[in-house]
C-alpha positions in Angstrom: 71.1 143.4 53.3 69.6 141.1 55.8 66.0 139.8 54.7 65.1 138.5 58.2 62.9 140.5 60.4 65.4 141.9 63.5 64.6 140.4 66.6 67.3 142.5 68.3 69.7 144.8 67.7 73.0 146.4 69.6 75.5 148.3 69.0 79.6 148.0 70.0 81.9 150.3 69.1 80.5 151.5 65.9 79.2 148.2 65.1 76.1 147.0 64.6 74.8 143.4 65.3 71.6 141.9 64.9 69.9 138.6 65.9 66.9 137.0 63.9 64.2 134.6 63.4 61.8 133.2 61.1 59.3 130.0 61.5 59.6 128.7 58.4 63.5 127.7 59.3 63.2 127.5 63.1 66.6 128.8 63.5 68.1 132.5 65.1 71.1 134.0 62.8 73.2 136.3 64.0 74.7 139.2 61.4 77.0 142.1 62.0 75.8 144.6 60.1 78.1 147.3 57.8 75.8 150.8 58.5 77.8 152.8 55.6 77.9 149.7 53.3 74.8 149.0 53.8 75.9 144.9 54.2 75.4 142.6 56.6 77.5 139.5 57.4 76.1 136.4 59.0 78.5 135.4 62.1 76.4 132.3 63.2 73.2 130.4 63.5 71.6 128.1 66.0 67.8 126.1 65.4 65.3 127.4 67.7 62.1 126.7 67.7 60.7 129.0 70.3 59.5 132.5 68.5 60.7 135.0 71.2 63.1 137.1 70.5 67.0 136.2 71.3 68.1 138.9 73.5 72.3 139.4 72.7 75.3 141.3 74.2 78.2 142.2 72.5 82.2 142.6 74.0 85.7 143.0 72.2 86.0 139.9 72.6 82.6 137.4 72.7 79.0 138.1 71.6 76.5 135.9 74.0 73.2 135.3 72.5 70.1 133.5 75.0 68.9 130.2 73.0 64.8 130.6 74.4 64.6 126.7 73.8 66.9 125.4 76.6 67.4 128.6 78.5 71.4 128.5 78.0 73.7 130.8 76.2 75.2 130.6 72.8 79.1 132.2 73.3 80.1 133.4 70.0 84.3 133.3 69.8 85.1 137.2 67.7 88.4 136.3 67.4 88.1 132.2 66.4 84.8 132.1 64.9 83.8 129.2 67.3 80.4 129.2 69.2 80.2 127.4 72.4 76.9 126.6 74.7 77.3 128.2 78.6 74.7 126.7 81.2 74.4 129.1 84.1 73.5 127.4 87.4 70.5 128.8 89.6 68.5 130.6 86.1 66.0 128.1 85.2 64.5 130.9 83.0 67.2 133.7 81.5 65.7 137.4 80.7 68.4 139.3 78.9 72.1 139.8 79.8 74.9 142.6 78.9 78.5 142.5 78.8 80.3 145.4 81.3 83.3 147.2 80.2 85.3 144.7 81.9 84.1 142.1 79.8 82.3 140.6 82.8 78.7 139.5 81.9 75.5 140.1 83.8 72.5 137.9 83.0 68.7 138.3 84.6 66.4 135.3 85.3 64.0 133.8 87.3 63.4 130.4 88.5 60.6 128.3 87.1 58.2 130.2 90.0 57.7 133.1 87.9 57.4 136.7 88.1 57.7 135.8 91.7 61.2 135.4 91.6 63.9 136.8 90.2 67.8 137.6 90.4 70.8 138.8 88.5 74.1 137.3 87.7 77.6 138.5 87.3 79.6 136.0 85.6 83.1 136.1 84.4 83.9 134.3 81.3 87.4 132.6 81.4 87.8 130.7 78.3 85.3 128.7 75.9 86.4 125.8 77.4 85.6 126.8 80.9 81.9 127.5 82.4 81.0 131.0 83.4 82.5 131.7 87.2 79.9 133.4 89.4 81.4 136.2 90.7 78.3 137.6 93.0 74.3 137.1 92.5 71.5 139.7 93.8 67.7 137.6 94.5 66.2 140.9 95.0 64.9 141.7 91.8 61.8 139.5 91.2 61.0 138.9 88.1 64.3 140.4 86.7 64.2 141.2 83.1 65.8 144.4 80.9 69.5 145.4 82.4 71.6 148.3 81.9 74.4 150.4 83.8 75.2 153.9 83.6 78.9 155.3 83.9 79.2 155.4 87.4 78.1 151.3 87.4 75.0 151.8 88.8 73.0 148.4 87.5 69.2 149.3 86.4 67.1 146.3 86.1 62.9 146.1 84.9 60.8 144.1 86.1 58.7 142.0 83.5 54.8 142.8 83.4 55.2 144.7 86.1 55.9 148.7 86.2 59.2 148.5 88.4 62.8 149.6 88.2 65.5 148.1 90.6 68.8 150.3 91.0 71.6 148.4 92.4 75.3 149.3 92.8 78.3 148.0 90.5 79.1 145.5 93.3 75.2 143.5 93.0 73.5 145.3 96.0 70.4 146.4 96.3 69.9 149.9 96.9 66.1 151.5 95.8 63.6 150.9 93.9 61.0 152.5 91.6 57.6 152.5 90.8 56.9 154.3 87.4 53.6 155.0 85.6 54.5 152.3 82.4 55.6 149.1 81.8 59.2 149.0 81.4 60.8 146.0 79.5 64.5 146.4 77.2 66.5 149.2 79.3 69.8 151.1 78.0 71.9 153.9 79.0 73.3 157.2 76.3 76.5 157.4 78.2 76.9 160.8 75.7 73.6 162.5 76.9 73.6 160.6 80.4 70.3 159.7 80.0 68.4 156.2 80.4 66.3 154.6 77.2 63.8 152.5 77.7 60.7 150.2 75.3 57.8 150.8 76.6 55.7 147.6 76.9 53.4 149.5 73.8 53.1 148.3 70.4 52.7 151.8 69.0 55.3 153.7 70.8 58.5 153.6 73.1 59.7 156.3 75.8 63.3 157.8 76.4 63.8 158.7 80.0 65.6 161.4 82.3 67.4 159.9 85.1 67.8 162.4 87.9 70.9 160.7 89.7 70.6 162.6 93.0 66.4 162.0 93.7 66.6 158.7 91.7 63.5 160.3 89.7 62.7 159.8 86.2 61.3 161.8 83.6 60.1 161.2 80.1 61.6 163.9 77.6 61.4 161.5 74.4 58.2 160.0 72.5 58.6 157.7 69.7 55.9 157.1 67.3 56.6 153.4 66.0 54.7 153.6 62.8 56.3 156.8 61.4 59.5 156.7 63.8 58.3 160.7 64.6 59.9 162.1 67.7 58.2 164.1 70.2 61.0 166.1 72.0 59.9 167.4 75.2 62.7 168.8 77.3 62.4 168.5 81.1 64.9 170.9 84.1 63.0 169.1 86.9 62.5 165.7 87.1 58.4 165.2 87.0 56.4 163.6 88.9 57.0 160.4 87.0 57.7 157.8 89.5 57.8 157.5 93.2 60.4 155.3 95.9 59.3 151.8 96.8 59.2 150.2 99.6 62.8 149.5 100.9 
């Protein structure tokens, strides 16, 4: 069993990886974790001394991991074991990042400007030997931060301290967005139940949300108490009065 406290956690294809940090070692380790054996392998570490949490994106074939310190991206080789460091031009500050189904990977930023600013970045990652290619960038998401996409390839993005939600299409354009009632930081998408998760910026508490896709609406149908991990399950038809469009 891992004895660090998780810093994140995702899930691939029935896997489960986590990446973690303590102060006393100054360094983020990065396990995949066996859910029926109850074991957990370390794939890789890297020193950091910075204590925020090391966002981390898993594909068949990499898992990318954002080292806080310098801002860059630890490129974790599945198949060779090797790790390799990515700099990404134009992101003085990176917010998070995902790996699409293609195996493409999106990364959200800002410059050193702050909340301000803000973009996101779809790169293509040709080899460990290579840098990242830039395949398009979007600068209108100021101060980009969670990322997700549902299974049409719309891309949702948060803003950070700031209760926004960008929509944008698969190809990095901007198309609406949303002002809701909470602060909305680490976004992801149930591809089962076609419905989009969200972390409340709450230290007691997170909110599971109902995206309508036609009135670009949200809804909150899930509340999770976490101290006891209770679920509140209130069902929603009509999308409430949750959140209204933003300016254009």
């Amino acid at each position: 069993m891992v004895s660090y406290p998780a810093a994140r956690v995702t899930e691939y294809r029935g896997e489960v990886f986590l990446s973690s940090w303590r102060r006393s070692e100054d360094t983020v380790k990065v396990y995949k974790h066996d859910m029926n054996s109850k074991s957990s392998e370390m794939l890789f570490s890297f020193p950091q001394k910075s204590n925020k949490a090391s966002h981390l994106s898993v594909s068949a074939q990499y898992i990318a991991v954002i080292d806080k310190d310098n801002y860059n991206i630890k490129l974790y080789n599945r198949r060779l074991t090797s790790v390799s460091t990515k700099q990404l031009s134009g992101l003085n500050v990176i917010g998070n990042l995902l790996f699409l189904p293609d195996g493409c990977l999106l990364v959200t930023g800002h410059d050193n400007s702050g909340d301000g600013s803000g973009m996101i970045d779809k790169y293509s990652i040709v080899s460990e030997e290579e840098e990242p290619v830039l395949i398009w960038s979007c600068d209108q998401v100021p101060g980009a931060c969670g990322v997700t996409v549902d299974e049409r390839g719309l891309i949702y993005v948060s803003r950070i301290r700031n209760k926004t939600l960008y929509i944008l299409s698969a190809d990095g354009k901007y198309i609406t967005m949303k002002i809701t009632i909470i602060f909305l930081l680490s976004l992801g998408y149930d591809l089962n139940h076609k419905i989009l998760l969200s972390k409340m910026m709450c230290p007691v508490c997170c909110v599971l949300l109902y995206f309508h896709k036609t009135s670009f609406s949200l809804s909150p149908i899930y509340l999770c108490n976490k101290i006891n991990f209770q679920f509140k399950y209130e069902p929603t038809k009509e999308p409430l009065n949750y959140c209204y469009q933003g300016s254009e």
